[in-house]
N, C-alpha and C positions, 0 to 999 in steps of 0.2 A: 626603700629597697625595691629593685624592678621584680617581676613575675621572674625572668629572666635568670636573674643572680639567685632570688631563693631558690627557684627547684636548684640550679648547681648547686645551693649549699647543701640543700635536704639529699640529694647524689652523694654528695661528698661523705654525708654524715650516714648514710646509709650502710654503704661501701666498706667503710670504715668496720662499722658491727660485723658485717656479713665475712670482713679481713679475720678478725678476729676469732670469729663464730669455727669452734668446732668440729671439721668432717663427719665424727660421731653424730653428732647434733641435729646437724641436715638431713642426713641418710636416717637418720629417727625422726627427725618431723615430716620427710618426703614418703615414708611409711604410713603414717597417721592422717595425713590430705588421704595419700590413696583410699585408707577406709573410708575414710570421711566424707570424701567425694558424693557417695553413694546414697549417703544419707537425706541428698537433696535432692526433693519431687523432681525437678525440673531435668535435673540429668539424669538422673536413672529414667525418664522416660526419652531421653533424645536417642536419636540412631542416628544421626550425621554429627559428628562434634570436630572439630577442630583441636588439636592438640598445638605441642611444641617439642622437640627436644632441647633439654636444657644444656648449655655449658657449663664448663668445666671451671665456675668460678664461683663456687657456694649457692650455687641457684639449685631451687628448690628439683628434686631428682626425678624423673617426668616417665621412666621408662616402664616403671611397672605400673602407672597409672594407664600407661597405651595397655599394657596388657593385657589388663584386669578390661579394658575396651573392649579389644577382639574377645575375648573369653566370654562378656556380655554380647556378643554378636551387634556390638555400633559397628558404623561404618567412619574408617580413621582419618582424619585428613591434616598433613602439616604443612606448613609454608614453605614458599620458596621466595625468593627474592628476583624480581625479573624486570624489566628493562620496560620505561613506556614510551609516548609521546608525548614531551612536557605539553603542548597544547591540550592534551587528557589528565591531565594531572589534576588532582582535587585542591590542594595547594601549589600555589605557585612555586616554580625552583625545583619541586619534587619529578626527578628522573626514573627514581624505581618505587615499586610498589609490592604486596604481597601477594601471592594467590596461594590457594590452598587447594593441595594436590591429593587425590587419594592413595594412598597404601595401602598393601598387604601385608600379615602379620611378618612374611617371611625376609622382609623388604627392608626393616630396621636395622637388620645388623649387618647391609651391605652399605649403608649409609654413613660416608666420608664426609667430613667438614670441607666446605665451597664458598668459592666467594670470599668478597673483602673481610665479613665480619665471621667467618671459620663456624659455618652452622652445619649441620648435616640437614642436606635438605631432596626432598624427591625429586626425580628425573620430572625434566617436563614431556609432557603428551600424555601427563596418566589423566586421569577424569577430573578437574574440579570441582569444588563444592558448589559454580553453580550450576553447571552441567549437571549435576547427581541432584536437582531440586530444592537445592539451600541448604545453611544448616539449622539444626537445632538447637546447640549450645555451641557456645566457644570458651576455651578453657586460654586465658588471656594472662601472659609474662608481665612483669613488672619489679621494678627496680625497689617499688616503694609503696606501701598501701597505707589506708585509713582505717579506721573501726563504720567507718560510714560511708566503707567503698568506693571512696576514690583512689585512682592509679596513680601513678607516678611510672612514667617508662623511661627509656634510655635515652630519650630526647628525637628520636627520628621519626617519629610521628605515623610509621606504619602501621602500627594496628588501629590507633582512631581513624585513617583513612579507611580503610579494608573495613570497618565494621561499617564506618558510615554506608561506603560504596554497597554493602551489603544489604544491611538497612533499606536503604532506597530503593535496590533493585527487588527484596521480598515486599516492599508493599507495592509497588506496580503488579506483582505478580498477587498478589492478595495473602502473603506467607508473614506470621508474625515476624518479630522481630529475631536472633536467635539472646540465649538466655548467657549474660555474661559473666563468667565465673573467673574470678584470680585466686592462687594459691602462693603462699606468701608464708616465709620462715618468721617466727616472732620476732626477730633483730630485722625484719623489713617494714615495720608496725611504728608510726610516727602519728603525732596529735593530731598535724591537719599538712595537705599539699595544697599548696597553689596552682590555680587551676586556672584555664581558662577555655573559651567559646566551645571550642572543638573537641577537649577532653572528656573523656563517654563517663560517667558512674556507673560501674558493675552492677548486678543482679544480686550477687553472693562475691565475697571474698574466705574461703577458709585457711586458717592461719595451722602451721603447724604443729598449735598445741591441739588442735581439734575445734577448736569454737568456729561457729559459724558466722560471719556478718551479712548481713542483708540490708538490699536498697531502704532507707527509708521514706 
């Protein structure tokens, strides 16, 4: 079987649970990440993080996690999806890419879904994360995790570029790495993903029942 066809099957089979999966369910496990977040060294010391807002499709519920942000006084930053030079592209073919824009608390709930894939995403010209000195964590979306933090994403390959890109640009500047965190409903939890070159292994994955995975 190619790399190719398993992740779409591991998609398929993923999708499927997450179909199934209970509204209650999510909204109780996207409760339980938010505590839980907190519990690791690494983010509770970061002040730049990078978030997401989640859709409206059993993905794990991301809002009161920004919250619980501002309230710890981080500084927030979510993606946009924006337009490049393929000649700049980190993969070839690749048109658009992420950046990560900063908000204010009060900026979230003026934020319309945009764009082909219907995201709420910041206005551009606000600060980016590398403009604001890099991040420190990044709180990383995914379709599908492991117990030994590998991702599985939706196949468009945006955030393993945007981290690499990241990556590269903090160590020219002498800035670690930033610390990568997934948050994942227990119906996104599979044996093993297939994986290849360019696919990052997280820092930490915490799953919606509370337990924490870490890199090994």
């Amino acid at each position: 079987m190619s790399l190719q066809l398993a992740k779409k099957q591991a998609r398929k089979l993923i999708k499927a649970r997450l179909h199934e999966a209970a509204p209650d369910s999510i909204r109780e496990q996207s409760q339980i990440i938010a505590r839980t977040l907190d519990t690791i060294p690494e983010y509770r010391a970061a002040t730049r993080v990078a978030y997401y807002l989640h859709m409206e499709n059993h993905e794990i519920e991301t809002e009161e996690i920004i919250a619980a942000a501002f309230r710890d006084n981080k500084r927030v930053f979510l993606p946009r999806i924006v337009d490049i030079n393929e000649s700049k592209a980190l993969f070839p073919g690749h048109r658009k890419e992420l950046e990560m824009i900063e908000v204010a608390p009060g900026e979230l709930a003026t934020l319309k879904p945009f764009g082909p894939y219907k995201l709420r995403e910041p206005a551009l010209g606000g600060t980016t994360a590398v403009e604001a000195g890099g991040l420190d964590a990044i709180i990383v979306p995914g379709l599908g995790f492991t117990k030994t933090c590998h991702r599985l994403g939706h196949g468009k390959g945006f955030y393993d570029t945007y981290i690499a890109k990241h990556i590269a640009w903090g160590a020219a500047q002498g800035r670690p790495a930033p610390f990568l965190i997934g948050i994942g409903a227990t119906e996104q939890f599979i044996d093993m993903i297939p994986t290849e070159g360019h696919d990052y292994v997280l820092d930490a994955v915490v799953a919606g029942d509370g337990t924490v995975y870490t890199k090994q």
